[in-house]
DRENNUTOR-738078 format. One line per 8 residues: number of its first residue (from 1); their letters; for each residue x, y, z of N, C-alpha, C. Coordinates in steps of 0.001 Angstrom, whole numbers. Layout:
N
NUM) A) X,Y,Z,X,Y,Z,X,Y,Z  ...
// end
This chain:
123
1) XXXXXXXX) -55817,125202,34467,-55330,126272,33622,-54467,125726,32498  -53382,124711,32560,-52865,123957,31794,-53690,123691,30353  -54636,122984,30563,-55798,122147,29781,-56237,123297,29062  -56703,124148,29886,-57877,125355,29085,-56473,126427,28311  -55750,126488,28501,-53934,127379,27923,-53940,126428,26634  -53809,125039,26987,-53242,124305,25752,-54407,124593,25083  -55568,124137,25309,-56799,123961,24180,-56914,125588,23471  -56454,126638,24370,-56720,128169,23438,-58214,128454,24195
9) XXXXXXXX) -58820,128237,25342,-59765,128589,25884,-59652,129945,26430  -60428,130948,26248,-60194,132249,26933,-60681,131907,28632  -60605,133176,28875,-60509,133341,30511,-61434,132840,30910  -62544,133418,30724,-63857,132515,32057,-64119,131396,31449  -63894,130569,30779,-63892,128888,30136,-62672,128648,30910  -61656,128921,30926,-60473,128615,31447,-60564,128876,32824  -60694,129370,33260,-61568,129562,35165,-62322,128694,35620  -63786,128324,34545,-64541,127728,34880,-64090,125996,34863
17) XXXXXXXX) -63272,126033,34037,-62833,124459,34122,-61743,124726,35070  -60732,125023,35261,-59840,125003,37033,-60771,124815,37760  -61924,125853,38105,-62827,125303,39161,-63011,124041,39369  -64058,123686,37895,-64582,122833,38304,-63876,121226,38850  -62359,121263,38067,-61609,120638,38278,-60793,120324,39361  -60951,121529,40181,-60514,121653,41712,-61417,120841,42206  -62893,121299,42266,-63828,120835,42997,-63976,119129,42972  -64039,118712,41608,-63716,117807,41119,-63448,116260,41855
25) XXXXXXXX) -61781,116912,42012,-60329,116078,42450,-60608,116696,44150  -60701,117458,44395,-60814,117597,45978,-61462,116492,46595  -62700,116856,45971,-63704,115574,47081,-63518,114690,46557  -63126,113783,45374,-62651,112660,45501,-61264,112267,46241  -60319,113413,46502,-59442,112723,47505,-59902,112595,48484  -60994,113418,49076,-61764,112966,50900,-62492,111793,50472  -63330,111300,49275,-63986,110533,49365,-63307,108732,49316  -62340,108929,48593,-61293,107586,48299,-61341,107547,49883
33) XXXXXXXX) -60575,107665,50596,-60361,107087,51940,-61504,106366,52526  -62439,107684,52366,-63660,107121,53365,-64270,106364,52627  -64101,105793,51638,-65162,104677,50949,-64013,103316,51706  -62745,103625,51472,-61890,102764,51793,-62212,102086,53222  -62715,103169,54145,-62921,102884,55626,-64123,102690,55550  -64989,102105,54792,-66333,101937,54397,-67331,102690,54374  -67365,103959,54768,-68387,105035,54779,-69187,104578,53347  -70798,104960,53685,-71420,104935,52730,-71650,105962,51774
41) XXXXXXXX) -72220,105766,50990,-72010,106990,49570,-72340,107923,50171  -73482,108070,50937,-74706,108994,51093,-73579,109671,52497  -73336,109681,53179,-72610,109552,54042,-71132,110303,53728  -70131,109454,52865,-69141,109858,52679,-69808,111397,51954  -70638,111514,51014,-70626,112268,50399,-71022,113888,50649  -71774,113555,52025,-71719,114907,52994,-70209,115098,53473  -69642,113941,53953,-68698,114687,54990,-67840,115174,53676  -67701,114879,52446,-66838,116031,51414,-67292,117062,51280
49) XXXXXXXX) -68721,116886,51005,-69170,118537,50985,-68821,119719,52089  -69006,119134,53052,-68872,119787,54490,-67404,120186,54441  -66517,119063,54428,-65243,119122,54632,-63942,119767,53660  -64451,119686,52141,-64024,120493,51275,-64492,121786,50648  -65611,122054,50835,-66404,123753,49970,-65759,124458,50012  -66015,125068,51212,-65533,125832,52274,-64080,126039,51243  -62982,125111,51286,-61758,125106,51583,-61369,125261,50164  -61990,124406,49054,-61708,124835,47379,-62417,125783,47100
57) XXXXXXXX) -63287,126675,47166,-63897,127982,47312,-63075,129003,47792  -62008,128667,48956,-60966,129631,49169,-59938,129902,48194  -59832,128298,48275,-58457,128402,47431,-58604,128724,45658  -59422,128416,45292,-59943,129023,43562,-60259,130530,43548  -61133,130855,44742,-60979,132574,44111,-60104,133145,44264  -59176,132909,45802,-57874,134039,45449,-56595,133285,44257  -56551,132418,44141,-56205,131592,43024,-56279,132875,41249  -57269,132337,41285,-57976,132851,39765,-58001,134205,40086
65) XXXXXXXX) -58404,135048,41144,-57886,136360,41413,-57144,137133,40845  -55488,136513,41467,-54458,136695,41248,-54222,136725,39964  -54688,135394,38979,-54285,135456,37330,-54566,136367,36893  -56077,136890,37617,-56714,137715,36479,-55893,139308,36785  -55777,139267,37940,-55114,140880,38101,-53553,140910,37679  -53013,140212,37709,-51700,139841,37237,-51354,140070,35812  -50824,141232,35450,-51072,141385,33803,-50369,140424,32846  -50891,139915,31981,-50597,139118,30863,-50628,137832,31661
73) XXXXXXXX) -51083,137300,32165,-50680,135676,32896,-52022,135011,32916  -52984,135724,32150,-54185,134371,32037,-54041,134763,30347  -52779,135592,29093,-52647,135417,28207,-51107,134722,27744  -50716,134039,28808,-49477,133901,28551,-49823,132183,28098  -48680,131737,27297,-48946,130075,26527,-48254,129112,27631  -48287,127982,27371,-47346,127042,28617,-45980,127224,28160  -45207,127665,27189,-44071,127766,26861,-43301,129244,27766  -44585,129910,28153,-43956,131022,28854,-43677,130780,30700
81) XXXXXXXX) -42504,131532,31235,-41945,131583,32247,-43299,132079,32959  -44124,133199,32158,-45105,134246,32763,-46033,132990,33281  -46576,132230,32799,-47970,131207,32286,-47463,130353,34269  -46231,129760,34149,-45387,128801,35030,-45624,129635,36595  -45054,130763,36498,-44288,131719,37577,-45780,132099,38353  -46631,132721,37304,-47749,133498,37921,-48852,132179,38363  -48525,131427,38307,-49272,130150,38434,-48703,129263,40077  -48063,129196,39735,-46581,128580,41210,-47114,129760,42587
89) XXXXXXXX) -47196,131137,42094,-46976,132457,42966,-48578,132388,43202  -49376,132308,42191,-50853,132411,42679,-51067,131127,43697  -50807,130246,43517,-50779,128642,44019,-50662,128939,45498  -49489,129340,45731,-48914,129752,46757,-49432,130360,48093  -49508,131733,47179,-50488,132773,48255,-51995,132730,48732  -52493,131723,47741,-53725,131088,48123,-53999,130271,48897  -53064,129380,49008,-52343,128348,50397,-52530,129133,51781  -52175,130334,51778,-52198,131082,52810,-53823,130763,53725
97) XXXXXXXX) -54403,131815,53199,-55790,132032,53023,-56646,130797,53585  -56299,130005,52507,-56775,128168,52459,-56708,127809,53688  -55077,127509,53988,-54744,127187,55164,-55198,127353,56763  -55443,129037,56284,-56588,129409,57815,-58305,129288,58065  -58733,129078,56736,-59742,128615,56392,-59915,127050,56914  -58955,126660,56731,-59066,124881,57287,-59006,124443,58577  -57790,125495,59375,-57531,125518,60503,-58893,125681,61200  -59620,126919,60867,-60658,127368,61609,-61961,126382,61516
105) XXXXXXXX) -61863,125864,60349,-62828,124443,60500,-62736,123581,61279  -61620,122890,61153,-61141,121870,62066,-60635,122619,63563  -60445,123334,63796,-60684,123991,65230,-61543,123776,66202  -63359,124065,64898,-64414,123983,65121,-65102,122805,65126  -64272,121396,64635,-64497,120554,64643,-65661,120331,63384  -64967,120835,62184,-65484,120847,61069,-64521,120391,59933  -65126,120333,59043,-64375,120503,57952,-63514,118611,57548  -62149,119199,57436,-61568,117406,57470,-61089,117070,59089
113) XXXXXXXX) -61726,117730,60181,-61938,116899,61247,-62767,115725,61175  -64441,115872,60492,-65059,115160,60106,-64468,114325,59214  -63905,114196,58305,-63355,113432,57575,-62211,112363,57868  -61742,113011,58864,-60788,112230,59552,-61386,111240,60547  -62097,111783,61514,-63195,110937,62298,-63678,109501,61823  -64011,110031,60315,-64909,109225,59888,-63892,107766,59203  -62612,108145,58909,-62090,106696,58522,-60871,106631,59730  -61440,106938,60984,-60603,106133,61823,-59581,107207,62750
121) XXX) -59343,108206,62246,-58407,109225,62832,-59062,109817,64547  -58220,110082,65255,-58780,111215,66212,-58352,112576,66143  -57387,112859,65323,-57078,114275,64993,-56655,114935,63585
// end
């Protein structure tokens, strides 16, 4: 949101790059490790899919949700408190959500259970 605010991108350009930028940086943080613990591409690159979708799919729609229902805060500039606040607060409450979303993966022995497995962890 930063990037697409500074550049003057309206809303669904500015959505669509957070997304994609979530999606992005997610699975390369599952994937750094497991290349580290040698997993192979083909390999590492399921257990991100598996282990992150799910979980940045939670966290971006109620995310971007929130901006959009939140009045003035997907028109507010980075100089505004509004742009900062509604951003921190969306962040937040999406964590929620996220959080049980992950739990219930890894419960199921999904998600970054697999990921963990895979460079060495047992839990």
């Amino acid at each position: 949101m930063v990037l697409a605010t500074w550049w003057g991108w309206r809303d669904a350009a500015s959505i669509a790059l957070a997304v994609a930028l979530a999606f992005f940086f997610g699975y390369l943080l599952t994937l750094i490790p497991l290349f580290r613990a040698g997993t192979a591409l083909g390999a590492a690159l399921g257990i991100a899919l598996v282990a992150d979708t799910l979980s940045i799919a939670t966290m971006e729609t109620v995310d971007n949700a929130i901006l959009l229902l939140w009045p003035g805060a997907m028109d507010a500039g980075l100089g505004d408190l509004l742009f900062w606040g509604s951003l921190a607060i969306a962040l937040a409450v999406a964590w929620g959500p996220t959080f049980l979303v992950n739990r219930a993966l890894i419960g199921r022995g999904k998600g970054h259970a697999r990921a963990h497995s895979a460079h060495g962890h047992s839990h």
